[in-house]
C-alpha positions, 0 to 999 in steps of 0.5 A, spaced: 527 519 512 532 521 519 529 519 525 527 527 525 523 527 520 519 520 523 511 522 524 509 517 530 503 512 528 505 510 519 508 504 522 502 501 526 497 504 519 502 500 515 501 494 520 493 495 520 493 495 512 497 490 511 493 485 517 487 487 513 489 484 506 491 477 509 484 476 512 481 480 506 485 475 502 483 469 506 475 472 506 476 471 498 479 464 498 473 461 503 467 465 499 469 466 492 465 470 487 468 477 487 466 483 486 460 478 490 459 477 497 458 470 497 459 470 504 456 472 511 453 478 511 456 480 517 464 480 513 462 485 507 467 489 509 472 485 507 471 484 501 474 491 499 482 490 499 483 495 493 481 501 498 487 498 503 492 498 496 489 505 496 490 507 503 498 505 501 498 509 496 496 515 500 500 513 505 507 511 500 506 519 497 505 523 504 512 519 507 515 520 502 514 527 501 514 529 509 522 530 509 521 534 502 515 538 504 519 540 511 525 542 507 522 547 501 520 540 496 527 539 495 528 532 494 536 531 496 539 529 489 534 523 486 541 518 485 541 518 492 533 517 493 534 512 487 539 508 491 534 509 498 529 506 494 533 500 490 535 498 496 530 498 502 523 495 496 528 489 491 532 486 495 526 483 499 522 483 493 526 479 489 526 474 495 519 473 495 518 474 488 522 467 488 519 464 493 512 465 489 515 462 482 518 456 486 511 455 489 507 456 483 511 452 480 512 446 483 506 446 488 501 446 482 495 451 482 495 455 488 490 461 490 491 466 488 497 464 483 499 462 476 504 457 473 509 462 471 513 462 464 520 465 463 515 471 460 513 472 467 520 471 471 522 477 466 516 481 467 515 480 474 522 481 475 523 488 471 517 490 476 513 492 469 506 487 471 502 493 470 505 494 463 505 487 461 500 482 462 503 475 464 500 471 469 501 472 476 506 468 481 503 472 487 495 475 487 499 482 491 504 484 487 500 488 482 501 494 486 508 493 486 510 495 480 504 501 481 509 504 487 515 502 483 513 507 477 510 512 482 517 513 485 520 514 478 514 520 477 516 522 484 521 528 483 518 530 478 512 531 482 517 534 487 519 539 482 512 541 480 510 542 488 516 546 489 515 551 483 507 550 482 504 548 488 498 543 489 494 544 485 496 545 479 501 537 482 495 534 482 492 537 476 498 534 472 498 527 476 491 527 474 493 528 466 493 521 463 487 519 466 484 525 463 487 524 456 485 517 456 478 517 459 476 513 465 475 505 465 481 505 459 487 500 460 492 505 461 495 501 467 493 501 475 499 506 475 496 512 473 488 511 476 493 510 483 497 517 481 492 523 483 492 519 490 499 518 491 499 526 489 495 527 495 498 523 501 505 529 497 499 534 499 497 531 506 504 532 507 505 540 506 499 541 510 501 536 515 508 540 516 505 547 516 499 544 521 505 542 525 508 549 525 501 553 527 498 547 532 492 547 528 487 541 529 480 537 528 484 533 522 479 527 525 473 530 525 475 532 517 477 526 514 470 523 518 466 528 513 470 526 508 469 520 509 462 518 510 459 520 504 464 515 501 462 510 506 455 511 505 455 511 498 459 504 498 454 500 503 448 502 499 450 501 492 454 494 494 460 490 493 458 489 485 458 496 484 463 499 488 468 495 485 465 497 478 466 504 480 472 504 484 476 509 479 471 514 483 471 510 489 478 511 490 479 518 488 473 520 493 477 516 498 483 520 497 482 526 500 479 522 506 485 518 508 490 523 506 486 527 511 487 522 516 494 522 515 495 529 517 490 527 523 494 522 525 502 526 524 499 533 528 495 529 534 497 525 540 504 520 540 502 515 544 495 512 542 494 505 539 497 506 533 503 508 536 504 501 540 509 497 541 505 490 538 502 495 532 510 498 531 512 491 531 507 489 526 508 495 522 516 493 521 515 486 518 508 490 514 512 490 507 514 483 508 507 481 510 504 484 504 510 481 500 509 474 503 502 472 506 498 470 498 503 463 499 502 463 506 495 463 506 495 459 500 499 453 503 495 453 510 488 453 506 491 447 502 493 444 507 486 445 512 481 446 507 477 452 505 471 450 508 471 455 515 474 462 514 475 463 521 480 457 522 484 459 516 485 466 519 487 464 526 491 459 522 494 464 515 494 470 520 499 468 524 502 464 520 504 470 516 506 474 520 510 470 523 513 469 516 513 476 515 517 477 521 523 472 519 522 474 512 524 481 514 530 480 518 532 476 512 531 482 507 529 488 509 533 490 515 540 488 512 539 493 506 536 499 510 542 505 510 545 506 517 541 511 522 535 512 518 528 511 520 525 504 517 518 507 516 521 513 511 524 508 507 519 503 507 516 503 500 510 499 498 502 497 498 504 496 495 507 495 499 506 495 505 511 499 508 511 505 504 
């Protein structure tokens, strides 16, 4: 995405959703017994990390789509995306992806990873995990090969966006899952397609709302918001989490409101600062690296006490992330364009 094309306040979000996957994993680690809540009532909210990965989702498909959607949907030849894409998620990728098996290898079980076999460097390395189960270096690289396949699906999308509007893109991202049923085991890829389809949405509805002033986006993503909200503080994390094929399509229109909010409104709130903006260009590398941070500072202090292993993890992470980023991310993004276009993943933090 150029620089015209940049919408203020994507890089403080990633940074936000990336910074609440550390403490949510460091939540897991010191209070066991997921989908249960083993811990202080007072930190429940953390235990719902799968609805960051949907925010990224979201958040993966209005980026993307924002310069298409300004431009007719035309995508500006699919080589070129394919190298965009290449170049700004695998090189850092394949960097953290080897620094996990190593690890996992020599430092014996760790949270949140596994031994790895020979099977599972090819898996992991082709980015086809969500195809093939094989035991996992680093617990958070699942939703990468879930953006890694959605941006395959993406000009097709584009193509249907432009030539069938939103409503039948949607109804096509939707088709697996409804030919296959709910709760199949299809893949994570396409229960999280309908929402990648509607941050695509989001992004034609934020671009003409740019163009008319239109306003009250907040207000709508909080009535979207709040039955979602109401429905998983009264059921619990066990039901919630049994249900989140539902949770999470009710979410989507919720958070894709929220980026329209977030595009169409003010540019200089919290979002927009200078501590967020940082945070949010090492934020695909925070995601990408924090699981074997955490995991040595808890083996290193124990597991006993959540809030020193974040005051200890957290900033270590993000400290890591940042010279990670320098390494991995920056050297391949293409000269004059905006990181925050480029970025891609929950999966990927920067999406």
């Amino acid at each position: 995405m150029s620089a015209r094309h940049r919408v203020a306040g994507l890089d403080g979000l990633r940074g936000l959703l990336a910074l609440y996957v550390v403490v949510h994993h460091c939540w897991l680690i010191c209070f066991p017994g997921y989908p249960a809540n083993t811990g202080p009532a007072w930190g429940g909210w953390l235990i719902h990390g799968r609805l960051a990965v949907v925010a990224f989702i979201v958040l993966s498909g209005f980026s993307l789509a924002i310069a298409p959607a300004r431009d007719g949907w035309r995508l500006g030849g699919g080589w070129r995306f394919a190298g965009r894409r290449a170049r700004r998620i695998l090189p850092a990728y394949w960097a953290a992806l080897l620094v996990s098996l190593v690890l996992a290898a020599v430092a014996g079980p760790l949270p949140m990873s596994h031994a790895p076999s020979w099977r599972t460097v090819v898996v992991y390395g082709l980015m086809l995990q969500d195809f093939v189960a094989v035991p996992a270096p680093n617990g958070a690289f699942w939703s990468i090969a879930v953006e890694a396949a959605l941006y395959v699906a993406f000009p097709l999308l584009l193509l249907v966006m432009a030539r069938c509007g939103p409503i039948v893109t949607l109804a096509v991202a939707c088709l697996p899952m409804v030919l296959a049923g709910p709760g199949a085991a299809i893949g994570y890829t396409w229960e999280m397609a309908p929402l990648f389809t509607m941050g695509m949405v989001a992004a034609g509805v934020a671009t003409r709302a740019a163009s008319t002033g239109r306003r009250g986006w907040w207000w709508l993503s909080g009535l979207a918001g709040a039955p979602v909200l109401a429905v998983i503080l009264g059921n619990g994390p066990v039901w919630t989490a049994r249900h989140y094929f539902w949770v999470d399509l009710a979410s989507g229109p919720a958070i894709a409101l929220l980026l329209v909010a977030i595009a169409t409104g003010r540019r200089d709130g919290f979002l927009t600062s200078r501590p967020m903006t940082l945070l949010g260009n090492c934020s695909y590398s925070l995601y990408l690296m924090h699981v074997p941070v955490i995991a040595l500072v808890a083996l290193a202090v124990g597991t006993t006490s959540f809030l020193l292993l974040v005051a200890l993890a957290a900033p270590a992470a993000v400290l890591t992330a940042t010279m990670f980023a320098a390494l991995f991310e920056r050297p391949f993004l293409s000269p004059g364009r905006d990181r925050a276009g480029e970025a891609g993943t929950v999966v990927a933090a920067r999406t």
